[in-house]
C-alpha positions, 0 to 999 in steps of 0.5 A: 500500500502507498503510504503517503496517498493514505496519509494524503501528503505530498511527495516531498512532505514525505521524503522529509517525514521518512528521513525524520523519523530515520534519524530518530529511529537510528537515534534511539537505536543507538540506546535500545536496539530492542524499539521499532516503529510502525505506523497506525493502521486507518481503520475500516470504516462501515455503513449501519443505515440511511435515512430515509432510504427514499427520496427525490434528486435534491433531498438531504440524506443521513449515512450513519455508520463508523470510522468517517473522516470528520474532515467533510472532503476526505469522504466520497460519496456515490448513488449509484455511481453518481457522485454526491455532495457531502455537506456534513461529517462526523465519524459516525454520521454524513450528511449528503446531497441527492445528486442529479442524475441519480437513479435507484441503487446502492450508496458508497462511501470511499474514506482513503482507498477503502470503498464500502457499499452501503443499502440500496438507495430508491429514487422517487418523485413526490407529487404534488396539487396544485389545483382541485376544479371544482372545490366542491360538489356532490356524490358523483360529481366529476372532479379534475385534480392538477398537479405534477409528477402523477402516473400515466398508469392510472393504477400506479395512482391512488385517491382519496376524497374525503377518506373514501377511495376515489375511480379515477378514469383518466391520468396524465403526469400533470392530470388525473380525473376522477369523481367524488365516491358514492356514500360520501358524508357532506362535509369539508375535507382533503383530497390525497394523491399517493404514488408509490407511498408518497402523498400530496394533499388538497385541503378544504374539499366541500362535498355537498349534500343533495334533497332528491325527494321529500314523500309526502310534498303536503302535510298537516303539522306532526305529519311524518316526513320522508327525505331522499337524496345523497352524503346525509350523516347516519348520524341523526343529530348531524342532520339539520333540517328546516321547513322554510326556516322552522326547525325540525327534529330528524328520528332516524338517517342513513347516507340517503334518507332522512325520517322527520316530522312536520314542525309546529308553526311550519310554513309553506316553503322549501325543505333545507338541510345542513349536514357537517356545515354544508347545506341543501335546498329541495322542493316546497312543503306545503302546510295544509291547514286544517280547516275550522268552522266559520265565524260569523259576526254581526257589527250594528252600527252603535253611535249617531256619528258613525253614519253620515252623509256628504253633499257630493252634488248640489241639487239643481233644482233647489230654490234660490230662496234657500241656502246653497250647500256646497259640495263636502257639506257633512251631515252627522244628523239625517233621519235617512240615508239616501242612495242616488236621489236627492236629499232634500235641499242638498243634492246627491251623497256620499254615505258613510257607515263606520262599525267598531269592535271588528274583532277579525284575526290580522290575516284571516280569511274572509269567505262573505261579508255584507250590509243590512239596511232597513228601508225607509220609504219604497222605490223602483228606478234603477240605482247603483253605487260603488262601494269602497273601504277606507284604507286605513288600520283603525278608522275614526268617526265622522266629524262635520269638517267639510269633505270628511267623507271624501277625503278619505283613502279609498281601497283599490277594491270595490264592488258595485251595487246595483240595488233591487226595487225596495217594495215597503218601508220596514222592510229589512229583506234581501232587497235592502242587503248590499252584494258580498263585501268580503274582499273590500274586507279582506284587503283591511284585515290583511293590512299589516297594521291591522289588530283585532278590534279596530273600526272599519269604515265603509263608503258609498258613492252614487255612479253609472245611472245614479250619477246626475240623479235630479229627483227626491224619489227615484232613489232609495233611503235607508234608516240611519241609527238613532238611539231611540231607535237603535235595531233602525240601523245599518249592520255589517256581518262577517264570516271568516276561518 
């Protein structure tokens, strides 16, 4: 063996260490022939591991074993025949560098002119994502995953959504195509890519659940419910659903149909679900309502001020003798009410009928409505008025302040009243009952300042062959109330549900 390439000196360093230490062995010779000298052996070195014994071109890599140089450029380090930066060394340890170029085989390491041959060394790619289209989605859907260094053999690539194994269908080195996996829960998780054992992650993947059917659509509060569809928690209580925002109790779940019940105070609507955050919207519930029997209420007009009557046009034939009313003149007083003839000295009128205490529910359904009058005096020529409510929440009684009739805001909905022959004074019959009211009601009741037992204010005006009207006794009159005679006046009856 050549000495001075073991020790790693020059030629010339070395011929003087030889004649060095030729004259101190002749030296000590010359006083102990016994004493020879011999150079320490370097000693073998070995490899006991490497860590980790996978890994791509790039990554850093721990040789353990014993004997190393500590001086980091005394050691040779090879994969597979490539050389190998050291960047670290102890006696027991070296630190290296996976070359490029590096392929699957054995590690060396050379220390002087010993070369010992460590494990097998595995050069793999590790994958990567970089882009998950779409984010989200449901049972089925088909999803693409973008990244890099996947493997064309669709087999040699594993995916996982959600921690169910994923079908892929197609594979590219920077592409893979799949769907998310039949059974998945809803929630949000990650998406992993494994080849050959090395893993990349994509997190916050959203699998959506699906409403495919509710059975029944219809039902009555308590009524049990069946919801069909796709990623629902077998778990119930993970389930959470709501009838148009009313929230429901789930009695029992699979990963594809829910059993609940109609909740009470439920309302016409679309069915939700929100399964580990993500949410579902299906198909409208309709709330049948049990059907109640029909109230019925009879509102008599009960104060002198609650019907009254508006000059709304002068009678043309009044005597200029007289004094001239003027159009909006109130009259709180009349012993009648007249519709489409001339009230004496006045002309034609306005009426208006106010009836308190309406105790109607905020929204009920009004089925009839009319007003029962009682005749004051017979009369058979054609007559019609129009009849209006007063849009307002609570109406106010009548004052003498001119056009306090008219001036007053109508419904849009009216209803015209062509008014049979009115045979006989006293007469309290059909003749003298106003055509069905129940929409004029309707609208005040829906109104959404209206309260139960608020006044309700109805207004008549003379139209179509009553306007014009030029006589005192084509008409008809009606009895208005008087607390003498209080059964003398007009009453409004209501039925509703």
């Amino acid at each position: 063996m050549d000495t001075k390439k073991q020790l790693g000196i020059s030629k010339e360093i070395f011929q003087i260490i030889i004649t060095i230490i030729a004259l101190i062995v002749g030296f000590i010779s010359c006083d102990d022939e016994d004493y020879t000298f011999v150079p320490d052996p370097i000693l073998p070195h070995t490899i006991s591991s490497i860590n980790p014994e996978v890994g791509e071109v790039g990554n850093s890599i721990m040789i353990m074993g014993t004997n190393f140089s500590p001086v980091r450029s005394n050691n040779k380090v090879s994969f597979n025949g490539v050389s190998a930066l050291v960047t670290a060394a102890t006696p027991t340890a070296l630190t290296v560098t996976v070359p490029e170029g590096a392929t699957a085989g054995p590690i060396t390491v050379s220390h002087y002119q010993l070369t010992i041959t460590g494990p097998i060394f595995n050069i793999i790619s590790i994958p990567t994502i970089s882009e998950v289209s779409p984010t989200s989605g449901a049972e089925g859907d088909i999803i693409t995953i973008t990244g890099t260094k996947f493997s064309d053999t669709i087999d040699n690539n594993s995916i996982v959504i959600n921690g169910i194994v994923a079908t892929i269908t197609e594979a590219t080195e920077t592409s893979i195509t799949t769907s998310i996996p039949i059974g998945s829960t809803a929630g949000s998780g990650d998406i992993t890519v494994t080849i050959a054992g090395q893993t990349a992650t994509f997190s916050g993947f959203d699998i959506v659940p699906v409403i495919t059917a509710i059975d029944p659509l219809t039902g009555e509060e308590g009524d049990t419910i069946t919801i069909t569809g796709t990623s629902f928690s077998t778990t119930a209580v993970d389930n959470i659903i709501d009838f148009n925002g009313t929230p429901a109790v789930v009695t029992m779940a699979t990963g594809t149909s829910i059993t609940t019940t109609v909740p009470t105070g439920a309302t016409t609507g679309a069915i939700g679900i929100m399964v580990n955050g993500q949410t579902a919207t299906g198909p409208d519930f309709t709330i049948e309502v049990t059907p109640t029997d029909p109230i019925t209420l009879v509102i008599p007009i009960d104060n002198e001020n609650d019907d009254a009557e508006e000059v709304s046009e002068v009678d043309p034939t009044i005597d200029p003798g007289d004094p001239i009313p003027m159009v909006g003149d109130m009259d709180l007083g009349s012993s009648d009410l007249e519709f489409g003839e001339i009230s004496s000295n006045q002309g034609l009128q306005n009426i208006g009928l106010r009836f308190n205490n309406v105790t109607i529910p905020q929204g009920a359904s009004v089925t009839q409505a009319m007003i029962q009058f009682k005749c004051d005096d017979d009369g058979s020529d054609p007559v019609e008025v129009t009849i209006y409510g007063e849009a307002v929440d609570n109406a106010q009684t009548f004052e003498e302040t001119n056009g306090n009739i008219s001036a007053r805001p109508l419904t849009p909905t009216s209803v015209v009243w062509s008014i049979e022959p009115w045979l006989a004074a006293g007469d309290r019959l059909d003749a003298q009952k106003t055509v069905d009211l129940s929409s004029i009601i309707q609208e005040i009741v829906n109104r959404p300042g209206w309260v139960s037992g608020n006044s309700i204010c109805i207004i008549m005006k003379h139209t179509g062959v009553s306007v014009g009207a030029t006589s005192s006794s084509t008409g008809r009159e009606a009895e208005n109330y008087s607390s003498s005679t209080p059964d003398d006046g007009a009453e409004l009856t209501v039925i509703y549900q």
